[in-house]
LOVOPA-449334 format. One record per residue: residue number from 1; x, y, z of N, C-alpha, C, O in turn. Coordinates in steps of 0.02 Angstrom, whole numbers. Layout:
(NUM,(X,Y,Z),(X,Y,Z),(X,Y,Z),(X,Y,Z))
...
END
This chain:
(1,(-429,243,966),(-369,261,930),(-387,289,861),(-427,259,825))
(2,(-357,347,842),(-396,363,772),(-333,329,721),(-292,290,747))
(3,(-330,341,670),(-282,303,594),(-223,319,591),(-188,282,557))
(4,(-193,377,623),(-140,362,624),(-99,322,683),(-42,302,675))
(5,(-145,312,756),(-97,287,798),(-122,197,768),(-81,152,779))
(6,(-172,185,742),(-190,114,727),(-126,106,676),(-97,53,688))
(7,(-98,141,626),(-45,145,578),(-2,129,607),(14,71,598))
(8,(53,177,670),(86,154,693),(91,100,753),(141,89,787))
(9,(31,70,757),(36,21,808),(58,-29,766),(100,-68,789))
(10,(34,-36,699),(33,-90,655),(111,-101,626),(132,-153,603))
(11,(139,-51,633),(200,-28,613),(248,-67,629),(284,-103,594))
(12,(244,-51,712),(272,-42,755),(259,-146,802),(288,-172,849))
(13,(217,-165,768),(195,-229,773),(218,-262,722),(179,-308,707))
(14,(275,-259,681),(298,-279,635),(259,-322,556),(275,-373,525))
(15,(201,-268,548),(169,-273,485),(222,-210,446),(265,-173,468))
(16,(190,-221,375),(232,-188,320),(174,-131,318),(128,-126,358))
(17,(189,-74,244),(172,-32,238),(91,-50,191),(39,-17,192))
(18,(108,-120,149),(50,-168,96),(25,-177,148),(-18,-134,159))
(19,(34,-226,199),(-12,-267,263),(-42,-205,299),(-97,-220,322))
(20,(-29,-150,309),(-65,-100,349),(-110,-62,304),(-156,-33,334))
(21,(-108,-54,235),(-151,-23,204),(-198,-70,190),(-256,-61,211))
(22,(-183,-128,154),(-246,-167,107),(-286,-191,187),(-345,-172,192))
(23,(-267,-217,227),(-307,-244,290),(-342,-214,311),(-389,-244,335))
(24,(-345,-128,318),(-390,-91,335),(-455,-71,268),(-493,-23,266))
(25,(-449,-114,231),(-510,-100,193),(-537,-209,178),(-573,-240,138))
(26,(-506,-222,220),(-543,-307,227),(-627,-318,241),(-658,-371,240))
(27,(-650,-251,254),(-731,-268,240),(-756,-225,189),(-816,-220,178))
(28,(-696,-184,148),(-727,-170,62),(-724,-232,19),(-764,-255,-22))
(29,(-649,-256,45),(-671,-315,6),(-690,-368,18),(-700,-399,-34))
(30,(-704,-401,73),(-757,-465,90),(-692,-513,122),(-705,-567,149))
(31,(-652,-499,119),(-595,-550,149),(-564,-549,223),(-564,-499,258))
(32,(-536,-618,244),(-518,-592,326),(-458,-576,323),(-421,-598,279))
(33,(-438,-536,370),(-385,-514,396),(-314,-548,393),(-266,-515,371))
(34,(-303,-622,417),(-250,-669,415),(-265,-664,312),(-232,-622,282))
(35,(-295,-693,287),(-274,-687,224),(-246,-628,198),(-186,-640,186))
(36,(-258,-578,186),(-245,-520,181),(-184,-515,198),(-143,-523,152))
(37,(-163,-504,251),(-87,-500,295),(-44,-539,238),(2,-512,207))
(38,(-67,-613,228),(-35,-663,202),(-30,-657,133),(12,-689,101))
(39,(-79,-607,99),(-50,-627,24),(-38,-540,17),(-43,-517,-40))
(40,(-19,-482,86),(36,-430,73),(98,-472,97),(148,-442,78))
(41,(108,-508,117),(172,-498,162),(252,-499,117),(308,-494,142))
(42,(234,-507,49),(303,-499,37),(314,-410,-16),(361,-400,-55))
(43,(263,-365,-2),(261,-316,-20),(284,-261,1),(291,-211,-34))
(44,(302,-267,83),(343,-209,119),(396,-185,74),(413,-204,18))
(45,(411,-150,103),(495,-117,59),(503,-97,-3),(560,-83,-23))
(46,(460,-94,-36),(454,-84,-108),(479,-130,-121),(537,-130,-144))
(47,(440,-191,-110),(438,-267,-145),(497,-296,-106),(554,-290,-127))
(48,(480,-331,-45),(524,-368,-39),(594,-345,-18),(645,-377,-32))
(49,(592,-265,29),(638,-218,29),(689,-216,-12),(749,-222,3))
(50,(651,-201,-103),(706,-186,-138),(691,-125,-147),(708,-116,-206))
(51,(675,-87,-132),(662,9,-132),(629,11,-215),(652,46,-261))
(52,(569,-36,-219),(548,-21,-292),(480,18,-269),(477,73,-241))
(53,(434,-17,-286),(361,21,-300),(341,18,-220),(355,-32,-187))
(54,(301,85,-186),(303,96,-110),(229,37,-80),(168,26,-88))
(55,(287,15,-43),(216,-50,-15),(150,-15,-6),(104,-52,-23))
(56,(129,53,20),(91,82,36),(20,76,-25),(-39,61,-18))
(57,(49,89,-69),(50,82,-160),(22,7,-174),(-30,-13,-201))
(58,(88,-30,-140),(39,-122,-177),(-1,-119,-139),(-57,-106,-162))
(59,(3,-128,-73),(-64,-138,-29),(-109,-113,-66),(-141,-159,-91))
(60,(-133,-48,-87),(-189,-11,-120),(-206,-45,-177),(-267,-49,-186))
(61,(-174,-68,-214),(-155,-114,-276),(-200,-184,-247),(-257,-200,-266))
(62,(-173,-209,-214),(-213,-262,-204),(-280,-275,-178),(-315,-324,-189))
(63,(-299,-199,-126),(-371,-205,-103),(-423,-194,-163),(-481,-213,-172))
(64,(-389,-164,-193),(-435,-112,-270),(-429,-207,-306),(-480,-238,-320))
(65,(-361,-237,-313),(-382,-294,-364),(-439,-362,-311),(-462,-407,-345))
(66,(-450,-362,-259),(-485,-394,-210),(-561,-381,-224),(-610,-417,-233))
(67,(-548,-310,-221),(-644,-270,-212),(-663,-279,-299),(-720,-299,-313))
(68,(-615,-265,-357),(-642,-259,-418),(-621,-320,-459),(-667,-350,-487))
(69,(-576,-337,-465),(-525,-394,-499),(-569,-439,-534),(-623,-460,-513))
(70,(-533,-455,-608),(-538,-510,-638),(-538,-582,-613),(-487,-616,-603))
(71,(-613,-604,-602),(-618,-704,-595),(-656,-732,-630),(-683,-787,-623))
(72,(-660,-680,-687),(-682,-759,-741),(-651,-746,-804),(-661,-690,-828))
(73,(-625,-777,-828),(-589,-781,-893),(-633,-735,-954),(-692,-743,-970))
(74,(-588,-689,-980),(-619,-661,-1026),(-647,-584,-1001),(-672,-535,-1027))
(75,(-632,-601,-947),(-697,-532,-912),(-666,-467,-936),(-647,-437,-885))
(76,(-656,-440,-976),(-630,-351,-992),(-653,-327,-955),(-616,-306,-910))
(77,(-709,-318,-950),(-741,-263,-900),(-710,-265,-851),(-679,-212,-842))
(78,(-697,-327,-787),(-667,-311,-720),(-603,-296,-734),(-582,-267,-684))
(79,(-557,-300,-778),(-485,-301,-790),(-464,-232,-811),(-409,-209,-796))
(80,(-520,-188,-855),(-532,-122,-873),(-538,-65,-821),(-515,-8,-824))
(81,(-590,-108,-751),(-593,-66,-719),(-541,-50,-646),(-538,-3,-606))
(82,(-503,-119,-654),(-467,-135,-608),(-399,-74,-619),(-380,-24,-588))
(83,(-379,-111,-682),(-325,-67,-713),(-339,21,-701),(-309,52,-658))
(84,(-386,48,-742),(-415,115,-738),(-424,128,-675),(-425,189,-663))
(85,(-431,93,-627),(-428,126,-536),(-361,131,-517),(-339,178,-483))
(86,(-323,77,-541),(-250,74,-527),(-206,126,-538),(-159,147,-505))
(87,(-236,147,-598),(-188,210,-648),(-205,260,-595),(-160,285,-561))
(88,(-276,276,-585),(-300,345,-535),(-274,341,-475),(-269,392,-441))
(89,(-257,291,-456),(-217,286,-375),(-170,297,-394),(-149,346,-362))
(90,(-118,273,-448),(-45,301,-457),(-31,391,-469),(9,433,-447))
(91,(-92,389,-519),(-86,469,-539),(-108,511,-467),(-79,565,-470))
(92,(-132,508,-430),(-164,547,-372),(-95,533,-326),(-72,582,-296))
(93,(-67,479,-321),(-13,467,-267),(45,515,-306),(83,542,-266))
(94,(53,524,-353),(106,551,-397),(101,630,-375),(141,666,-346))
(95,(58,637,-392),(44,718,-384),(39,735,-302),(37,797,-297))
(96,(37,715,-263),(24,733,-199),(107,707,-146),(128,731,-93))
(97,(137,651,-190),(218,648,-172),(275,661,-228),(335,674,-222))
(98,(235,653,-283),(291,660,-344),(333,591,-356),(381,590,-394))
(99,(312,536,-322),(336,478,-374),(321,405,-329),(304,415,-271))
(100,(326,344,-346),(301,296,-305),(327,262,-305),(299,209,-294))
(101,(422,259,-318),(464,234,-274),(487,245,-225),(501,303,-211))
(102,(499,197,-184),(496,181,-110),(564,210,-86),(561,241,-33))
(103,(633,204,-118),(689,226,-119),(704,314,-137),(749,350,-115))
(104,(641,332,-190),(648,412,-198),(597,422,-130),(629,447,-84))
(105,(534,410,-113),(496,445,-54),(554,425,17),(555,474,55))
(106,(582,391,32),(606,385,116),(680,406,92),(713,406,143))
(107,(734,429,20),(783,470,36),(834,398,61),(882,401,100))
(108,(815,355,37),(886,295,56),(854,224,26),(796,203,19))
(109,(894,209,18),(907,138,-19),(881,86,35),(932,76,69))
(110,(835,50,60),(839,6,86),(843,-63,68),(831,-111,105))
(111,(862,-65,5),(880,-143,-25),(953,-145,-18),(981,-192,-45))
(112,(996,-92,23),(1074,-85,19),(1055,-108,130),(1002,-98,161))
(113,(1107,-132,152),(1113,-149,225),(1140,-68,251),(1133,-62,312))
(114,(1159,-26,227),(1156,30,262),(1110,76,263),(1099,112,311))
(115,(1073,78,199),(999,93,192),(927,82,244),(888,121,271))
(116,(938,-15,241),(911,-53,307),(910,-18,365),(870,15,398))
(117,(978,-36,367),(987,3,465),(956,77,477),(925,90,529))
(118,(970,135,416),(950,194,426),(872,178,430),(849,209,478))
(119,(827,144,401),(759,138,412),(749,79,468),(696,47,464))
(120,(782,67,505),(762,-4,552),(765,53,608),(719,48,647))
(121,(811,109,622),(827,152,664),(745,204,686),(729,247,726))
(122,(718,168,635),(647,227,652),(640,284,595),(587,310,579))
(123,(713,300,564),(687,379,546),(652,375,494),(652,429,464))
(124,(625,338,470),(572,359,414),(505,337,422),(468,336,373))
(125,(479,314,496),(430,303,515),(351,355,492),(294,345,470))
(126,(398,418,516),(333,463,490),(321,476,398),(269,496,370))
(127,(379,459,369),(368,474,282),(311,394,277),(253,403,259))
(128,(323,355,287),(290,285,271),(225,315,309),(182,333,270))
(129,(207,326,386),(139,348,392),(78,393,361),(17,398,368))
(130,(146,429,314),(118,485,238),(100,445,220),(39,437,227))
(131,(139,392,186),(127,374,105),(60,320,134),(12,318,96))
(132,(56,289,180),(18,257,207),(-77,304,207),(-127,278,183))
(133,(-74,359,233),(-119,382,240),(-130,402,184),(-177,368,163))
(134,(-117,429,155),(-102,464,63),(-157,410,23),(-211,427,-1))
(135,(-125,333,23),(-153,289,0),(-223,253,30),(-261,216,-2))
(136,(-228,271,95),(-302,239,121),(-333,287,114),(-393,276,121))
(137,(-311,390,90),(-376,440,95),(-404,416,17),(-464,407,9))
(138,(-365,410,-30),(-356,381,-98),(-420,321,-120),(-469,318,-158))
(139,(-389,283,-75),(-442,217,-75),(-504,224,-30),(-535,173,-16))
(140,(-523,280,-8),(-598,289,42),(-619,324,-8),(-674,302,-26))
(141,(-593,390,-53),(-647,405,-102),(-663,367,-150),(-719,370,-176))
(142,(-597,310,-180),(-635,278,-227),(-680,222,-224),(-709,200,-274))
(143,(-688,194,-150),(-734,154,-135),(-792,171,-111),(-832,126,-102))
(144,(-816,259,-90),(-869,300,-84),(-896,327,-172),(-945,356,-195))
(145,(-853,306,-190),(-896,322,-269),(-934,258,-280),(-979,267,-320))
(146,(-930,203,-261),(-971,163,-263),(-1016,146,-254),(-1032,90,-273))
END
């Protein structure tokens, strides 16, 4: 299966847009899979389907804070570099969709129940497999600069 049908299997297996991005980089960052799943799972929907920041986005957010992240008190350096990767994933996702709310990329509100239904119906399956791929081509070069 190449990445996008693994995307929509994952999809379509009722993971989020966070749980399908950060899990596919679980051996950049050293962690298993069930954890992973477990500390995206309330990131779908632009947080919790309130149409804020695009899960596609936290997921990336969280593999980048997994692989680089601050664990020892004081540390600038990992918090400098965490942040400064963060910014370059936002700015690169910006320019290639023009913004990284979840409610401006899929064109409906899904924190509203009519919003819901229009995305439970399927039709924005292929915009989320964008923003999805967008964010794992994103996170393969910045973890090949390494």
């Amino acid at each position: 299966m190449d990445r996008k049908q693994i995307i929509k299997e994952k999809l379509k297996n009722g993971f989020n847009c966070a749980q399908v991005v950060a899990v596919a980089f679980s051996d950049k960052v050293n962690k298993d899979e069930k954890t992973i799943l477990a500390a995206t799972a309330g990131f779908g929907g632009g947080i919790a389907r309130q149409a804020m920041t695009c899960g596609a986005l936290t997921g990336a957010v969280i593999a980048l804070g997994l692989a680089k992240g601050q664990t020892e008190a004081n540390d600038s350096v990992a918090k400098d570099l965490t942040y400064n990767s963060v910014r370059n994933l936002f700015a690169q996702f910006i320019k290639i969709h023009g913004s990284t709310s979840c409610k401006e990329l899929l064109g409906c509100d899904i924190s509203t129940p009519e919003g819901l239904e229009i995305h439970k119906q399927g039709c924005n399956t292929e915009k989320c497999v964008r923003y999805i791929e967008t964010s794992m081509e994103i996170l393969d070069k910045m973890f090949e600069k390494e």
